[in-house]
VOTOR-966640 format. One record per residue (C-alpha): x, y, z. Coordinates in steps of 0.001 Angstrom, whole numbers, plus 500000, padded with zeros to 6 digits. Example, Ala and Ser with C-alpha at 12.3 -4.5 7.8 and 13.67 -1.06 7.14 Angstrom:
BEGIN
@u: 512300 v: 495500 w: 507800
@u: 513670 v: 498940 w: 507140
//
This chain:
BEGIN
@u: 965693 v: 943144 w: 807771
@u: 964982 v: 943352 w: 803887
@u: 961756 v: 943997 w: 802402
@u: 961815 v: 940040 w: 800591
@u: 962239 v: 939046 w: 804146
@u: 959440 v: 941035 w: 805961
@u: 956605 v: 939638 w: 803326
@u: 957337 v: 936036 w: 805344
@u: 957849 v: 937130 w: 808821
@u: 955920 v: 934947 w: 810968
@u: 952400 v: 935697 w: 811886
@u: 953084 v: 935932 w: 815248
@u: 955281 v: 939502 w: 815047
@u: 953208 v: 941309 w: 812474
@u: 951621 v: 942031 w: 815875
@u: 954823 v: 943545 w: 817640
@u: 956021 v: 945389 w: 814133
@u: 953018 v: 946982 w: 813553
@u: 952475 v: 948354 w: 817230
@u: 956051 v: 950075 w: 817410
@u: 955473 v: 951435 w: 813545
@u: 951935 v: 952770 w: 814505
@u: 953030 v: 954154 w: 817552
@u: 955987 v: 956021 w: 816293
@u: 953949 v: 957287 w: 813304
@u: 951033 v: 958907 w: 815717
@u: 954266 v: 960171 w: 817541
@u: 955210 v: 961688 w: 814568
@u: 951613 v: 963302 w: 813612
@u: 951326 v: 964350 w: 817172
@u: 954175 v: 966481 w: 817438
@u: 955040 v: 967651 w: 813700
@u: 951705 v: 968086 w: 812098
@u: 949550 v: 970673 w: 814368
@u: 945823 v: 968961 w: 812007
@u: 946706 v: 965954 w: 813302
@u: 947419 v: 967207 w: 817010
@u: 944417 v: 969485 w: 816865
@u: 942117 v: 966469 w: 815886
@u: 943792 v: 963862 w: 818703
@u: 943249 v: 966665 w: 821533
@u: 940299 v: 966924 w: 820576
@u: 939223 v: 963138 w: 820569
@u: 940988 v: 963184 w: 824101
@u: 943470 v: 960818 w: 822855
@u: 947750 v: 960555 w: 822810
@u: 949596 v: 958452 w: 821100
@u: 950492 v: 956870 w: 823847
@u: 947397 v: 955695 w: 823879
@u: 947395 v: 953187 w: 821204
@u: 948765 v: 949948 w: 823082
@u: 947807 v: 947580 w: 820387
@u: 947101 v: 947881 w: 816710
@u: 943185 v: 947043 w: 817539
@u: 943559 v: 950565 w: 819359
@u: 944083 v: 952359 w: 816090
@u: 940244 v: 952377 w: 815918
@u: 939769 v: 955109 w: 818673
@u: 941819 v: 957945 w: 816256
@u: 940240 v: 960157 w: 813927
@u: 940059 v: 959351 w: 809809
@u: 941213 v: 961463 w: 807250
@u: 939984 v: 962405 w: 803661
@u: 940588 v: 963663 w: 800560
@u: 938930 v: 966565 w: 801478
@u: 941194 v: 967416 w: 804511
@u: 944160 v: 966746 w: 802241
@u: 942700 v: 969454 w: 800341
@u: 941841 v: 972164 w: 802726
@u: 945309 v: 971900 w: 804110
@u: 946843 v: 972884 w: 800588
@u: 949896 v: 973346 w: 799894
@u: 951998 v: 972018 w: 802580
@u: 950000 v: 971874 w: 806035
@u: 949933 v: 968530 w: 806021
@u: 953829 v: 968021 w: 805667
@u: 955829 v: 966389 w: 809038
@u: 959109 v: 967947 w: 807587
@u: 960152 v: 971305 w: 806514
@u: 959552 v: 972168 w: 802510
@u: 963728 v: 972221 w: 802557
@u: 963473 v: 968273 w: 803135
@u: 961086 v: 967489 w: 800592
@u: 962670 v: 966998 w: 796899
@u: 959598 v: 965478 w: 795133
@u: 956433 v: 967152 w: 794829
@u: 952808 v: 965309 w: 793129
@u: 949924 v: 967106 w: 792226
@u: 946619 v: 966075 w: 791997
@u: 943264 v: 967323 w: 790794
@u: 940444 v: 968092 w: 793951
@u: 938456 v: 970730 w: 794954
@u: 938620 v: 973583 w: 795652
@u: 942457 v: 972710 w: 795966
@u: 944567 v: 970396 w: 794292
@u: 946250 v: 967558 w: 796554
@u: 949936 v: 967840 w: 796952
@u: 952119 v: 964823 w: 797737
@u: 955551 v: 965339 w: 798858
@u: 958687 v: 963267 w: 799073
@u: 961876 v: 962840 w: 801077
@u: 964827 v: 961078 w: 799653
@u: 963840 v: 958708 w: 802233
@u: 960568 v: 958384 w: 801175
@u: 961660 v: 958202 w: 797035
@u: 964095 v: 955510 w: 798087
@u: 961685 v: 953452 w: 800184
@u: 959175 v: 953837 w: 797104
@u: 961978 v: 952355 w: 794315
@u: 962542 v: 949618 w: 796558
@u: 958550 v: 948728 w: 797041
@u: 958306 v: 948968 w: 793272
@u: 961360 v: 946810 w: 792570
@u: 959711 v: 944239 w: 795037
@u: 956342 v: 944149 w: 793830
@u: 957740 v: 943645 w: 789959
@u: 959980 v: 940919 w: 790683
@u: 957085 v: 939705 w: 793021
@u: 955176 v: 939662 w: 789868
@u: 957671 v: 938001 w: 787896
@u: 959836 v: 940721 w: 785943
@u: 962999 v: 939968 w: 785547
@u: 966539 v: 941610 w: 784697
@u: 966973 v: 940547 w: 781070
@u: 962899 v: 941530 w: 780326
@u: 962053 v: 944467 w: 777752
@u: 959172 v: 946435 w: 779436
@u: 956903 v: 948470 w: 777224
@u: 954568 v: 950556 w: 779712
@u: 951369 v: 951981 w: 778219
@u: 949047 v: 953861 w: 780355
@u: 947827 v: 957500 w: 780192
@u: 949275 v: 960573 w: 781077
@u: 947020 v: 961214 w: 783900
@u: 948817 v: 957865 w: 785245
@u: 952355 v: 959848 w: 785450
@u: 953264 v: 958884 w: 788976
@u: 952571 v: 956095 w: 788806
@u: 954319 v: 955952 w: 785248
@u: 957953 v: 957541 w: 786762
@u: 957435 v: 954651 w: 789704
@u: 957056 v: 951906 w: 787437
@u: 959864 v: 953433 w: 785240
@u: 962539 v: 953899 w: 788191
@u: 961803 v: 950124 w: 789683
@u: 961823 v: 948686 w: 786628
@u: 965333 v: 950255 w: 785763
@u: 966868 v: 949311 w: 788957
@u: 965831 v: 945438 w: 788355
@u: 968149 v: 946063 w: 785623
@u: 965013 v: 945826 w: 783004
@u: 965042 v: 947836 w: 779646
@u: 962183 v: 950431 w: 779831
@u: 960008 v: 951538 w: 777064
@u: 958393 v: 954476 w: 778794
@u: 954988 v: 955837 w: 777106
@u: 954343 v: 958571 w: 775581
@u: 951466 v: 960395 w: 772905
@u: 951473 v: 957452 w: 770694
@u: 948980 v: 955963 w: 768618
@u: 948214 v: 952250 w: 769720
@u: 949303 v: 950976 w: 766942
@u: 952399 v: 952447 w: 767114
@u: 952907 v: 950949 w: 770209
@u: 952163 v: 947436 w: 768479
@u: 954622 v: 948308 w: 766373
@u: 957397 v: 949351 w: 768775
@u: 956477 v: 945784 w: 771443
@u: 957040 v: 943822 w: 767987
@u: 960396 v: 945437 w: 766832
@u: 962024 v: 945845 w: 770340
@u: 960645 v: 942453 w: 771221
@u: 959140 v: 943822 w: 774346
@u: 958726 v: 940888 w: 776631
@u: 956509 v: 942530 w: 779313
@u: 953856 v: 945094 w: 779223
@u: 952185 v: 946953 w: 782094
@u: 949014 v: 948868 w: 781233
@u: 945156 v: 949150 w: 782110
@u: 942724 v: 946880 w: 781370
@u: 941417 v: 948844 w: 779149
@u: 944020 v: 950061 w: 777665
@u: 945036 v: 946412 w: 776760
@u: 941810 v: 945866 w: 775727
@u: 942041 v: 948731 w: 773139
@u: 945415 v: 947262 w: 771951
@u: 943419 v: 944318 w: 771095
@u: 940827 v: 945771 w: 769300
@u: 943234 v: 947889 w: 767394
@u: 944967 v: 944868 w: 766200
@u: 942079 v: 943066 w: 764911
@u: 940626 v: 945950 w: 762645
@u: 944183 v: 947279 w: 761137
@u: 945026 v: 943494 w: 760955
@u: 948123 v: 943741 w: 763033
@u: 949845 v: 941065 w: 764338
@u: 950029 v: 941267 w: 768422
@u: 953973 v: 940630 w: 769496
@u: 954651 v: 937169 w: 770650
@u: 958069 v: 938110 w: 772147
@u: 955552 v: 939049 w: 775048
@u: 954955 v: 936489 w: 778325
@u: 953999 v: 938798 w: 781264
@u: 951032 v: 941047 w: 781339
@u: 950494 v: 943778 w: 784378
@u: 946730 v: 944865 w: 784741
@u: 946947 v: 947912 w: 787246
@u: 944602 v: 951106 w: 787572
@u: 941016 v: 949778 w: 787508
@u: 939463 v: 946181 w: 787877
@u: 939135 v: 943429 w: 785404
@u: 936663 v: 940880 w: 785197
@u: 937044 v: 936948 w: 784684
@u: 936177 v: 936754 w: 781427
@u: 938217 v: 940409 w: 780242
@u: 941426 v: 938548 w: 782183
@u: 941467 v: 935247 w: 780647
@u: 940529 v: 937042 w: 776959
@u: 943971 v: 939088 w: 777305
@u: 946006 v: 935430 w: 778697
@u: 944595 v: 934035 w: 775505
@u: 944877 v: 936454 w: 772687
@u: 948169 v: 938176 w: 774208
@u: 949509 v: 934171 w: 774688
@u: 950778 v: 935762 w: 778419
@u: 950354 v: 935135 w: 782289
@u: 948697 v: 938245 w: 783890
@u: 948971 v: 939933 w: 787016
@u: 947146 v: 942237 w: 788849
@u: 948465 v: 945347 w: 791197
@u: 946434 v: 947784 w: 793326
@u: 947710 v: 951492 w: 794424
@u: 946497 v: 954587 w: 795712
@u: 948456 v: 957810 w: 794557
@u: 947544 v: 959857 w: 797794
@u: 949751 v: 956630 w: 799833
@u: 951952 v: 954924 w: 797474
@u: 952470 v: 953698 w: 793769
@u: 951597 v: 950584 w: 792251
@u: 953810 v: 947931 w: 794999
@u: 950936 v: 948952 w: 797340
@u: 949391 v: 945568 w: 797085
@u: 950131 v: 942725 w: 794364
@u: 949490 v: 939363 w: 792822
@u: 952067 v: 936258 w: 793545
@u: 952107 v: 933456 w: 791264
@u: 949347 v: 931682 w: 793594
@u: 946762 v: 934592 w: 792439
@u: 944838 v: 934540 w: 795665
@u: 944509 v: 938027 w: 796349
@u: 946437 v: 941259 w: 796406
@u: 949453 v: 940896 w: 799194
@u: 949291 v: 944845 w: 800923
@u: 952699 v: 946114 w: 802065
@u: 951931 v: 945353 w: 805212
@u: 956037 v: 946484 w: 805900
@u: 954645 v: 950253 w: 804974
@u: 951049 v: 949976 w: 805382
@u: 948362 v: 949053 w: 808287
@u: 944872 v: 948137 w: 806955
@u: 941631 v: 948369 w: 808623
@u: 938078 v: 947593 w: 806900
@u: 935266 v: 948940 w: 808065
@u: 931252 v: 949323 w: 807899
@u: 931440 v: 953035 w: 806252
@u: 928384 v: 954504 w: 807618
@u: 929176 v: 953578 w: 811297
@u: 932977 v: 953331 w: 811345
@u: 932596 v: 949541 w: 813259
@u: 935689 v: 947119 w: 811912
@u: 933763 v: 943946 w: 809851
@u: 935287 v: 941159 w: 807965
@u: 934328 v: 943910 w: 804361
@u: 933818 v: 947028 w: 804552
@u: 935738 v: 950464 w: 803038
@u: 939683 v: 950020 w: 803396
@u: 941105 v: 952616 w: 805935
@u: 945101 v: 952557 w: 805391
@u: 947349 v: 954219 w: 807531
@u: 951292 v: 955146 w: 806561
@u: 953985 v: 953561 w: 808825
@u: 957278 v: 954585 w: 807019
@u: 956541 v: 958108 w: 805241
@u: 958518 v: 960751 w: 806437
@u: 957087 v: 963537 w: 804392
@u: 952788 v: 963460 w: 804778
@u: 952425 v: 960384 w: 806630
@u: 948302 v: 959993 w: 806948
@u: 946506 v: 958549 w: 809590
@u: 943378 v: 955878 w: 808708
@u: 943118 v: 957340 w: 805203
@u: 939650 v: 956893 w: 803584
@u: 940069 v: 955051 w: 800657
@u: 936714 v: 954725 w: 799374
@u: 936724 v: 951127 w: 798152
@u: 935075 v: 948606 w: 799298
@u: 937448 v: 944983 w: 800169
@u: 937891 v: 942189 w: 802249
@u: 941153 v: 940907 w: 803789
@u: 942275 v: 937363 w: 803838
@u: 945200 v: 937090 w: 806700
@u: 945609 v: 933495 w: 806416
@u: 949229 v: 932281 w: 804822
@u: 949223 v: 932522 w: 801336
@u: 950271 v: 929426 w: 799555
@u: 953248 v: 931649 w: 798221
@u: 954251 v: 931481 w: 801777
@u: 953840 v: 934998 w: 802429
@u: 952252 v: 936091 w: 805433
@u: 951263 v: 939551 w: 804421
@u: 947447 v: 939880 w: 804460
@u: 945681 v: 940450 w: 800746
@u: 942908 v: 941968 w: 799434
@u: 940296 v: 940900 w: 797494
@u: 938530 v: 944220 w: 796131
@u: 934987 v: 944287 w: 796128
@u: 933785 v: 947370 w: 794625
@u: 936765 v: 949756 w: 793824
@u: 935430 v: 953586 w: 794852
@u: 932047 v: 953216 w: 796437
@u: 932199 v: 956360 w: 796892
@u: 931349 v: 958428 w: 793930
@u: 934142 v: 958556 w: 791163
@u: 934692 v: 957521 w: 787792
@u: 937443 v: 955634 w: 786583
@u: 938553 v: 956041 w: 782795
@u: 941899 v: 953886 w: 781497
@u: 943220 v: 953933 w: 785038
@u: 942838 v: 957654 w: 786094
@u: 940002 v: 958386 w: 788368
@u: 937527 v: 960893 w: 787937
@u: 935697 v: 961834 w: 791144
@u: 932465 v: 963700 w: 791223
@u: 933599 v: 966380 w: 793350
@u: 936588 v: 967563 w: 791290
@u: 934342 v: 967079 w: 788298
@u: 931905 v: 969471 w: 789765
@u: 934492 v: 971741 w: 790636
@u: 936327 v: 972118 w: 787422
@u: 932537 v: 972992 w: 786565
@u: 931775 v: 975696 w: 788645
@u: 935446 v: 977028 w: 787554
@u: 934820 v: 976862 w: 783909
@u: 931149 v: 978154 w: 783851
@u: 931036 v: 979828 w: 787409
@u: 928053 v: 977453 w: 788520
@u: 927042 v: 974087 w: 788271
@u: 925349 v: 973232 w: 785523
@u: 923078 v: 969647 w: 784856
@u: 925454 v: 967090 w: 783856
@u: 925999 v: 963291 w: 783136
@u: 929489 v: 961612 w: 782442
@u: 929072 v: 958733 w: 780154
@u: 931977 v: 956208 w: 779757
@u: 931507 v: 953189 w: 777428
@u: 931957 v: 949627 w: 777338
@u: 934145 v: 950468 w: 774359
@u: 937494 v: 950755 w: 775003
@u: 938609 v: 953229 w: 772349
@u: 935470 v: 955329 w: 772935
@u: 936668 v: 958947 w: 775085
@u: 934405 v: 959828 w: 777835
@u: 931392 v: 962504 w: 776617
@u: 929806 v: 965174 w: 779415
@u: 926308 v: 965751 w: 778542
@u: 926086 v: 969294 w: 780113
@u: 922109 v: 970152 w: 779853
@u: 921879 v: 973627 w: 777786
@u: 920789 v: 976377 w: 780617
@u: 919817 v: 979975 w: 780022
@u: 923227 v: 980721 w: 781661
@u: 925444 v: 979109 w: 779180
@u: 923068 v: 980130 w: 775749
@u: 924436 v: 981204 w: 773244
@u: 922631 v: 982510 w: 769653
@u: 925568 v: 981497 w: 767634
@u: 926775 v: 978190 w: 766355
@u: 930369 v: 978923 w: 766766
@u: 930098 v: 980295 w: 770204
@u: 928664 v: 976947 w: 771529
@u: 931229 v: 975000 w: 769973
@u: 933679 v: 977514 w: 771608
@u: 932271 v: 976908 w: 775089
@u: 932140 v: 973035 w: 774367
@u: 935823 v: 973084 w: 773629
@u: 936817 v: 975339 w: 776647
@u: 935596 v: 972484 w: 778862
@u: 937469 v: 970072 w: 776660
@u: 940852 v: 971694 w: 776810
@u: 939815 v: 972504 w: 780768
@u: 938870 v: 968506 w: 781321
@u: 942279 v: 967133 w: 779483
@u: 944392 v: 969238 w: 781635
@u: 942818 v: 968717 w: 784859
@u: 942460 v: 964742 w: 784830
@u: 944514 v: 964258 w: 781488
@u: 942530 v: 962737 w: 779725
@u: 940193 v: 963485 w: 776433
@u: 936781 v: 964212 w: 776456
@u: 933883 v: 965454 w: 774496
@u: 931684 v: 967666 w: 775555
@u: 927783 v: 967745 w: 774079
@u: 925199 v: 969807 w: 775093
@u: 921691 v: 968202 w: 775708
@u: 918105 v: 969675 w: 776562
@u: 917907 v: 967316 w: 779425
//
């Protein structure tokens, strides 16, 4: 059966699909991952046990912290020989590695291709793609999907925003896929060098962080487009995790690759919002089992007037656990604290500050302890820019670093 064809199959077999898929993925877990057999055994559960999706609640969750204490490849349900695609991400006190099979790279095009075309891109479009390098998965995802629609691609790179004005106007880029803030900078860029925004463009993707009402019918106006929105996870999958439809009613989850459970965080019950627990049913490489995500949604399984039956999600509160999001990337408060300890060998006061302003770059008060004094001008600057360069290349992103009393 295609992919097109399972975002409509009726209501009545997501129930039969998603039993075989779950069971053969605890099979899976069970036998070729020994963290995930260790954790079953000891919950006194099989995979055999799971009978019906509702059972999936019994099994253990996993987190971003067990992704990282299995660094590199623990975590892997094939042999490193299989895997020809290897992500990196910044945690602590190890990075989190995501690998790929050609199975799994191939699976991933196709999800892309169908949540683009879902989101109306078409073959003869010019994409322009603007988003920051800390977004490079998801930037080579977005790039490969696009190009197999048969779509021109302007990929990013270091450009100035106006140059990328510039480039959408000459090319006549038809489509653009960025952050909200990122478009939002675009905008602001425009109006003070007195640029004219392209008008070749009709199709706006907002992807990487939320946008409000009033931010999403400001870009449809100015930008003269129709927008939609996509949700991903880079620990699971890209972008074509969950997307808009023309009906705009919610996110429509993969429910083909995914199985989604929402519940109270604290005590773990299932309620109608809650955090969103997702769980792989067609990875090969690191398939993960009731993933944390940390945001907070609700899920709306009632046809969609699309006429898909895939469930969507209306996020809540994206990360309610605590993280940062600048542009896109996320910033989480443990790898922040981390990269601390690493840079000055403890953890000093601190306080991220991220402005409304879209062009503004993140600044880290770090509060001036006996520790990290130094007599000389230049020397503090020094240490300031050490955690600079350190903060760019372990999120990828800018920063500025000032020191404060308290």
């Amino acid at each position: 059966m295609e992919q097109k064809d399972l975002e409509y199959l009726p209501e009545e077999d997501w129930q039969q699909w998603h039993t075989e898929l779950l069971q053969a993925t605890l099979t899976r877990l069970y036998h070729r991952v020994p963290f995930y057999r260790e954790r079953l055994e000891k919950a006194g559960l099989l995979p055999e046990d799971l009978a019906a999706p509702e059972d999936l609640a019994r099994f253990p969750t996993t987190t971003r912290e067990d992704l990282s204490q299995h660094y590199p490849y623990e975590l892997f349900a094939v042999p490193l020989r299989d895997i020809v695609r290897l992500h990196v991400f910044p945690w602590h006190p190890n990075p989190i590695v995501k690998g790929y099979t050609r199975q799994d790279l191939e699976a991933l095009r196709k999800l892309t291709m169908r949540f683009l075309a879902a989101a109306g891109l078409r073959s003869d479009d010019i994409l322009h793609i603007v988003l920051e390098p800390g977004m490079a998965v998801w930037i080579e995802d977005l790039k490969e999907g696009a190009e197999a629609l048969g779509v021109t691609v302007i990929p990013p790179s270091p450009r100035r925003p106006e140059i990328d004005l510039r480039i959408m106007k000459d090319f006549r880029a038809s489509a653009l896929v960025t952050t909200p803030s990122l478009a939002l900078r675009l905008l602001k860029v425009s109006e003070r060098q007195g640029l004219a925004l392209p008008r070749s463009l009709r199709l706006l993707l907002l992807l990487g962080e939320p946008v409000s009402p009033g931010e999403r019918a400001l870009l449809e106006e100015v930008f003269g487009v129709e927008t939609r929105l996509s949700y991903g996870i880079a620990e699971i999958l890209g972008p074509g995790m969950a997307y808009e439809c023309e009906a705009r009613q919610g996110l429509h989850l993969a429910a083909d690759h995914l199985f989604a459970e929402v519940v109270d965080p604290e005590t773990g019950k299932p309620g109608p919002e809650g955090e969103l627990l997702l769980t792989t049913l067609r990875v090969r490489a690191n398939p993960l089992l009731r993933f944390r995500t940390g945001d907070r949604v609700r899920i709306h399984s009632e046809r969609c007037l699309c006429g898909r039956t895939t469930p969507r999600l209306e996020i809540l509160e994206p990360g309610h656990e605590e993280r940062w999001s600048f542009r896109g990337v996320k910033i989480y408060r443990k790898a922040l604290e981390g990269l601390l300890r690493e840079v000055y060998g403890s953890l000093p006061a601190y306080r991220l500050r991220i402005e409304g302003d879209p062009e503004a770059e993140p600044v880290l008060e770090v509060r001036m302890e006996e520790t990290l004094f130094h007599p000389s001008i230049v020397a503090l600057h020094e240490e300031a820019h050490r955690l600079e360069r350190a903060f760019r290349e372990f999120f990828g992103l800018p920063c500025r670093v000032k020191w404060v009393e308290a």
